[in-house]
C-alpha positions as a printed Julia matrix, in Angstrom:
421×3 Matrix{Float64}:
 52.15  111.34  101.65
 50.05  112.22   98.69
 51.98  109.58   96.73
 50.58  106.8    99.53
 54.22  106.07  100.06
 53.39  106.73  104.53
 50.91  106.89  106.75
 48.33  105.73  106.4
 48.73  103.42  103.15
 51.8   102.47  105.5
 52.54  102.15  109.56
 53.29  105.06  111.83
 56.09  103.27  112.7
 57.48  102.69  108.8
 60.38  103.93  108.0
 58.73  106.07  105.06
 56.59  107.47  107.63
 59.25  107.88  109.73
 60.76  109.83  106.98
 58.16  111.75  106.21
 57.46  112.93  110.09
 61.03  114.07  110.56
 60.77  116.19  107.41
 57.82  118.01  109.02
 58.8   117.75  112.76
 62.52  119.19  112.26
 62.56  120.23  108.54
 59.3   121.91  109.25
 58.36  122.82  112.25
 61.84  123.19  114.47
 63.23  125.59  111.55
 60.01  127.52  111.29
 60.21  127.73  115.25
 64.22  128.8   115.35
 62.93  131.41  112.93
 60.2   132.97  115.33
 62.3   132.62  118.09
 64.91  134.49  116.57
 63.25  137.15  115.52
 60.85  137.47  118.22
 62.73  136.6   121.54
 64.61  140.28  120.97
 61.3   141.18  121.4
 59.66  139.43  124.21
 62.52  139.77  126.32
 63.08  143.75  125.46
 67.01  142.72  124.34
 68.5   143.35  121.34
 69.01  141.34  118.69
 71.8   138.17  119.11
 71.76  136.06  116.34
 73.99  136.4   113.26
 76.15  133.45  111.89
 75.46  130.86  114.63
 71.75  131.04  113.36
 73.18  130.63  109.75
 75.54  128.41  110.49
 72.76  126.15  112.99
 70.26  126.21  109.58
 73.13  124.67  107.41
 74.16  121.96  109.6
 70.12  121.58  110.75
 69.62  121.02  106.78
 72.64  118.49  106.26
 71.77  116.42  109.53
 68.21  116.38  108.14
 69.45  114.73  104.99
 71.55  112.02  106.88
 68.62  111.42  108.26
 66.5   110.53  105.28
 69.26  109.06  103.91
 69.15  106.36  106.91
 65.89  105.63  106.93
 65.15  105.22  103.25
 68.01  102.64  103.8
 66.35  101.12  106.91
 63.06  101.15  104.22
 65.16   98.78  101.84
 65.49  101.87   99.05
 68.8   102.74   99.24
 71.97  100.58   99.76
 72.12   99.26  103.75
 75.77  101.43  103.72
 73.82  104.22  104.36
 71.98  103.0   107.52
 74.58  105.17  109.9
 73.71  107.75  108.37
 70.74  108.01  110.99
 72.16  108.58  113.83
 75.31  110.98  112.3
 72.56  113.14  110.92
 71.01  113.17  114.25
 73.97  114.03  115.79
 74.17  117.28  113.03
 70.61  118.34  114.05
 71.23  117.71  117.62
 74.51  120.13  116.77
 72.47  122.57  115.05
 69.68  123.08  117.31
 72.31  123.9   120.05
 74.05  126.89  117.32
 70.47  127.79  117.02
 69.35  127.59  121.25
 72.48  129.25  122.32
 71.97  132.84  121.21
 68.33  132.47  122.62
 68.86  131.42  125.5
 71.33  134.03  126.55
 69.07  136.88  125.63
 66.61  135.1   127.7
 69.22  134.62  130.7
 70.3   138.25  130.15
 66.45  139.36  130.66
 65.68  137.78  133.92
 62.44  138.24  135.25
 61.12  137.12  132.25
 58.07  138.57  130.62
 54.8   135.86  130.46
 55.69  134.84  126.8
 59.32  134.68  127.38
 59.0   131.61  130.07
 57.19  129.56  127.51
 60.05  130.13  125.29
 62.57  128.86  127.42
 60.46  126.18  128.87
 60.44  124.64  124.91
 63.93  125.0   124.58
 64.47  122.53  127.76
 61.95  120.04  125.9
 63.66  120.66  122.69
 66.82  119.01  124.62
 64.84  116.04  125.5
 63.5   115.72  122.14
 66.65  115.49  120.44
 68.67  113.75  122.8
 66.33  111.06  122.71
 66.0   110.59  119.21
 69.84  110.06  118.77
 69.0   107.34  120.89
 66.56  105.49  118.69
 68.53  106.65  115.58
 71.75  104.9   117.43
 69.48  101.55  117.89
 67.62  101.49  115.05
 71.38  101.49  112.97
 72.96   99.61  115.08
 70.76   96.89  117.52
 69.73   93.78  115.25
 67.19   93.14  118.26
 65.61   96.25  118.03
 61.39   95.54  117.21
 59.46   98.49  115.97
 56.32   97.68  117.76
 58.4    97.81  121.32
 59.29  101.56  120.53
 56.06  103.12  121.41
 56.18  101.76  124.9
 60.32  102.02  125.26
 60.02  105.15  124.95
 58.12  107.14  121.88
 55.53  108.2   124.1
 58.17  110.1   126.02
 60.04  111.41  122.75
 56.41  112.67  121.36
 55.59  114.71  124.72
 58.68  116.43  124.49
 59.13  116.84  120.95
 54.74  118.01  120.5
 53.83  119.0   123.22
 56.84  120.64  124.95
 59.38  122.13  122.53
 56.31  122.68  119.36
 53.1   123.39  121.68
 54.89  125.24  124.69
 56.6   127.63  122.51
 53.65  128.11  119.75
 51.61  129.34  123.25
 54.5   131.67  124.04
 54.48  133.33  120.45
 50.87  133.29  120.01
 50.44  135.04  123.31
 53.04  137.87  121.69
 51.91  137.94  117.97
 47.79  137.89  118.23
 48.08  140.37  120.74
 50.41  142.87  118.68
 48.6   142.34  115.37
 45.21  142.08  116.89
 45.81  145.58  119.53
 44.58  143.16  122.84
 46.38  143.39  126.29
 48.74  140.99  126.46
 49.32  141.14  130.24
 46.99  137.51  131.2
 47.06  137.86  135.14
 46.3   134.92  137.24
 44.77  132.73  134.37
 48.18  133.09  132.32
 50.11  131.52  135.24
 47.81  129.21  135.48
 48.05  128.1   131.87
 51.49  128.12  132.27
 52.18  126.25  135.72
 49.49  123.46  134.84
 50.56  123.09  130.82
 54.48  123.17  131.87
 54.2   121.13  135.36
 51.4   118.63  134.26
 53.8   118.09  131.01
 57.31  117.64  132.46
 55.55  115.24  135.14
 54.0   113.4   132.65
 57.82  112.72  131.32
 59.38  112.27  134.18
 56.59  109.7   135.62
 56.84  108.62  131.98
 60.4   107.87  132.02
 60.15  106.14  135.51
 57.91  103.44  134.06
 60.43  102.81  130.62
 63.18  102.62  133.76
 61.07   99.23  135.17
 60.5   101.65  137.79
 56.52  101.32  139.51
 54.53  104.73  138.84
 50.78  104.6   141.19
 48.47  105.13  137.76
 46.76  107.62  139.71
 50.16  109.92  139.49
 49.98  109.9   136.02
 46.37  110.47  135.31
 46.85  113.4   137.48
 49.71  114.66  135.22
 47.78  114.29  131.88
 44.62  115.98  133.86
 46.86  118.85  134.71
 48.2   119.05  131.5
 45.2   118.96  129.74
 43.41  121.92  131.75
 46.16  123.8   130.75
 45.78  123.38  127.27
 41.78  124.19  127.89
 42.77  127.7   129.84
 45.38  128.79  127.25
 41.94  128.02  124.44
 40.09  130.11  126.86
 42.24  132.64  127.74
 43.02  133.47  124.05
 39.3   133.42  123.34
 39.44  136.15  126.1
 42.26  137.75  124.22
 40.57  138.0   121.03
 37.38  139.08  122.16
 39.09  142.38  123.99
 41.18  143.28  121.04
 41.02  147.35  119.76
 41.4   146.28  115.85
 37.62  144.55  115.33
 38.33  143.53  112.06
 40.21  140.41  111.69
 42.92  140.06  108.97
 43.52  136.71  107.42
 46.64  135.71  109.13
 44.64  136.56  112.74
 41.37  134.38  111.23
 43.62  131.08  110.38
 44.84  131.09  114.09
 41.53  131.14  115.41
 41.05  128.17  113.08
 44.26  126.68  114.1
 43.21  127.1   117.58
 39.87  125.32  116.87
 41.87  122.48  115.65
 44.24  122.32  118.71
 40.6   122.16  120.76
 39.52  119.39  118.91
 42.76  117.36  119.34
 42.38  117.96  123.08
 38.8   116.82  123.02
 39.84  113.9   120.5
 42.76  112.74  122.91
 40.37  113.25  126.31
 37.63  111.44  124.66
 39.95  108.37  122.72
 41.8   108.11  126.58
 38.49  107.13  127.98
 37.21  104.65  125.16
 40.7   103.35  125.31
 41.36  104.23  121.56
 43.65  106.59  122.22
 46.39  104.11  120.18
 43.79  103.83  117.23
 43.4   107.27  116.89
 46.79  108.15  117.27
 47.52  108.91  113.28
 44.66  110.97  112.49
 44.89  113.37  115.84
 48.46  113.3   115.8
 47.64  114.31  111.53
 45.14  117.31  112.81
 47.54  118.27  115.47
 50.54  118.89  113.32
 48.76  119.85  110.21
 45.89  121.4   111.84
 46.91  123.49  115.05
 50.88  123.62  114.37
 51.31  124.31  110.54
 47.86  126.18  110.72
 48.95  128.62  113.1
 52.49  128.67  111.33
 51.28  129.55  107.85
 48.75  132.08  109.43
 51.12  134.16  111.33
 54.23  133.5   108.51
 51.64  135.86  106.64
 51.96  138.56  108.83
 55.42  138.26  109.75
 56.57  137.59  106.47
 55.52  141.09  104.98
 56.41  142.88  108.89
 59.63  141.88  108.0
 59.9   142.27  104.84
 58.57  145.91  105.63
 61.05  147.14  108.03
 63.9   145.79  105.68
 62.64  148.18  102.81
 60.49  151.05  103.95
 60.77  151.42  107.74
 64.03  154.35  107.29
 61.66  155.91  105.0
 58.96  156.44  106.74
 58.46  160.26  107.29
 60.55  161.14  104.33
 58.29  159.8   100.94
 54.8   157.73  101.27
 55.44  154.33  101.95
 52.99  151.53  101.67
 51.45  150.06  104.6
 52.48  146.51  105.51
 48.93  144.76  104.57
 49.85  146.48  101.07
 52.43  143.89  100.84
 49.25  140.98  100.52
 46.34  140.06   98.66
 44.3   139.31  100.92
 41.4   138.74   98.49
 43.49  136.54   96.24
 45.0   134.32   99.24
 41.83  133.72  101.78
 40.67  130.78   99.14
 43.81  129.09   99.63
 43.7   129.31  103.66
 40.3   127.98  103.37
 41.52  125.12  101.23
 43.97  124.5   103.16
 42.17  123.53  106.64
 38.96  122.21  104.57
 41.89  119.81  103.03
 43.23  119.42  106.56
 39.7   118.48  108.33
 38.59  116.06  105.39
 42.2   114.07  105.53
 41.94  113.64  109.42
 38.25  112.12  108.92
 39.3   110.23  106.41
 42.52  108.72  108.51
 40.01  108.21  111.43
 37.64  105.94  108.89
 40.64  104.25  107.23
 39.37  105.62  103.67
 43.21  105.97  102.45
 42.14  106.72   98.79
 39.95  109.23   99.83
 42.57  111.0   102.21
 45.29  110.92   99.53
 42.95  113.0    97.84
 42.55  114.91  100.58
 46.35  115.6   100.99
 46.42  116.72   97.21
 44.2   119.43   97.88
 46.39  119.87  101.44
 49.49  119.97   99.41
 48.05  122.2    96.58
 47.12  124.89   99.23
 50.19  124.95  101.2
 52.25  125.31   97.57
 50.08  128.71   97.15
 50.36  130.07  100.26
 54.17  129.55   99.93
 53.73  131.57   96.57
 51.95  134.21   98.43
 54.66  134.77  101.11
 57.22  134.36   98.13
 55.38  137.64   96.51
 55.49  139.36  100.38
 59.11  139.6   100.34
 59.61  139.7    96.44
 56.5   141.41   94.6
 55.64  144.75   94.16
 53.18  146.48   96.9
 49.77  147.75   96.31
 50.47  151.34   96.81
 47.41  153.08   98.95
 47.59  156.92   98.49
 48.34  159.14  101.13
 44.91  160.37  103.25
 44.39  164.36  103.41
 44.99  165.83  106.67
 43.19  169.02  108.25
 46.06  171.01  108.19
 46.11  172.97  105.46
 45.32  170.32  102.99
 48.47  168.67  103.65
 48.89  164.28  103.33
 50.26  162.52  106.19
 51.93  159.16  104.98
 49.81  155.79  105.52
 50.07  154.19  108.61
 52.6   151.26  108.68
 50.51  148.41  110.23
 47.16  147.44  108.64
């Protein structure tokens, strides 16, 4: 992207661009998402752990699909050989594999913990759209390497609307709520029971976005949808997405730790991203720009609320992790280090700050068609993600900055530091 090889020096429908989404949206995103999900569904659901080699084994054949993929449409972008077109849909059929390795073991613990808890049900709710997602993308990937009719302008409204609900919005945005519910209220000390307004955000977000697809996929059918149907879906769906901003604003503000770490202050910027895309998309749908301004809110929306609230809470769990591995049987027996101990926070928060600055100035630049000026922007995007990425590297690697132990009253003895921050 910084190279101006995709969007928007190019189409979003290029195959470069192309390229480049599916390296975020499943080389990304879906792996970062398996990740959390496998670590944190044990914990939502009150199970224990059920992963093991199907989760390694889903990653490796995730990784290889993922490469077919590439593969196909670098061919379908005339730079490799046209041999390697079919390549497309066989690596979609690997990732479609791989996800279902990886959704398996998930979705028994979440069978096997029925009633659910609140952010268990948006778990399992993204799993269904991650279904959807894949299934139809081997379908494009099978017409795209295989239909000689096939137009790219006639995907959007064949079907790519439908494949970006599920694939955003369901399986990414319904499962992000889920573990955002669980994480900012662990690391932050708020209740995380949401009463009436948590239904809410979940009935209206869920229903308004699985009738939106399946009004959606009525219309790509030749079927005849009443407009008003649909409006009311997208109305529905957007509320939701306006409670859940809301209701974590409610969140926050009750929290028991008041001072916010860095991982907790890049979700509340992440979160003020995701409220501008809503506001972006409510206010482009009634212009009738919403197709204009598809590239730089869809841009915000996976750089901005996704990735943002990825790399903010990767910098907590990262170190938590890393944590339990190495000091967590040791605790009452020597002084261990506390899990903030594991960061820099000092050294990190410029980077985090670059890194949505970057973000804001490349979606204002896509939205003014300044592509020099957003390439420049990405640089500065892609210079900050590289550090943070160093940062979580020296989490699990580096050495810790050892706090001493704080004196007790009783009779001058040192209790160990506390293990959270």
């Amino acid at each position: 992207m910084a190279a101006g090889a995709a969007y928007p020096t190019g189409s979003l429908l290029a195959p470069v661009t192309l390229a480049a989404v599916h390296l975020l949206t499943i080389g990304w995103l879906t792996l970062l998402v398996f990740g959390a999900l496998h670590q944190f569904v044990p914990v939502i659901a009150a199970r224990s752990q059920a992963t093991g080699w199907p989760a390694l084994l889903s990653l490796l054949v995730i990784v290889v699909g993922l490469a077919g993929m590439e593969a196909g449409f670098l061919a379908l972008a005339d730079l490799l050989a046209p041999r390697a077109i079919p390549l497309l849909p066989a690596g979609g059929t690997l990732v479609l594999a791989g996800a279902a390795l990886a959704a398996a073991p998930i979705a028994r613990t979440l069978w096997s913990a029925r009633p659910l808890a609140f952010s268990a049900r948006f778990a399992s709710l993204g799993l269904v759209f991650l279904l959807a997602t894949l299934g139809l993308g081997l379908t494009f990937a099978l017409a795209l390497a295989f239909s000689e009719t096939i137009q790219w302008a006639a995907m959007p409204t064949d079907g790519l609307r439908l494949h970006v609900l599920s694939g955003l919005l369901g399986w990414f945005t319904l499962t992000a709520m889920g573990v955002s519910y669980r994480l900012l209220s662990m690391f932050t000390l708020a209740p995380e029971e949401r009463g009436a307004l948590g239904s809410a955000v979940l009935w209206l977000s869920a229903g308004g976005l699985a009738a939106a697809w399946l009004l959606g996929a009525m219309e790509a059918s030749g079927l005849a949808v009443p407009a008003a149907l649909s409006t009311l879906a997208y109305v529905a769906l957007a509320l939701g997405g306006a409670l859940y901003l809301f209701d974590m604003g409610r969140m926050l503000r009750a929290r028991r730790r008041p001072k916010l770490e860095l991982n907790a202050a890049g979700a509340i910027v992440a979160l003020a991203a995701f409220s501008l895309c809503l506001l972006g998309a409510v206010l482009a749908t009634i212009t009738g720009r919403l197709q204009e301004m598809a590239g730089p809110l869809g841009y915000l929306f996976v750089f901005g609320w996704l990735s943002g609230l990825g790399l903010s809470q990767l910098y907590k769990i990262v170190p938590f992790i890393t944590w339990l591995e190495r000091y967590g049987a040791l605790l009452g027996k020597q002084p261990v280090p506390r899990v903030q101990d594991l960061v820099d926070e000092r050294r990190d928060r410029p980077w985090f700050v670059l890194y949505f600055v970057a973000v804001g100035a490349g979606t204002l630049c896509a939205a003014l068609g300044s592509t020099l000026e957003w390439r420049i922007a990405i640089g500065g995007h892609l210079l900050a993600t590289l550090m943070i990425a160093r940062a979580l590297w020296l989490a699990r690697s580096g050495k810790p900055r050892l706090v001493q132990p704080r004196p007790t009253a009783i009779g001058g003895s040192r209790s160990l530091p506390t293990t959270g921050s």
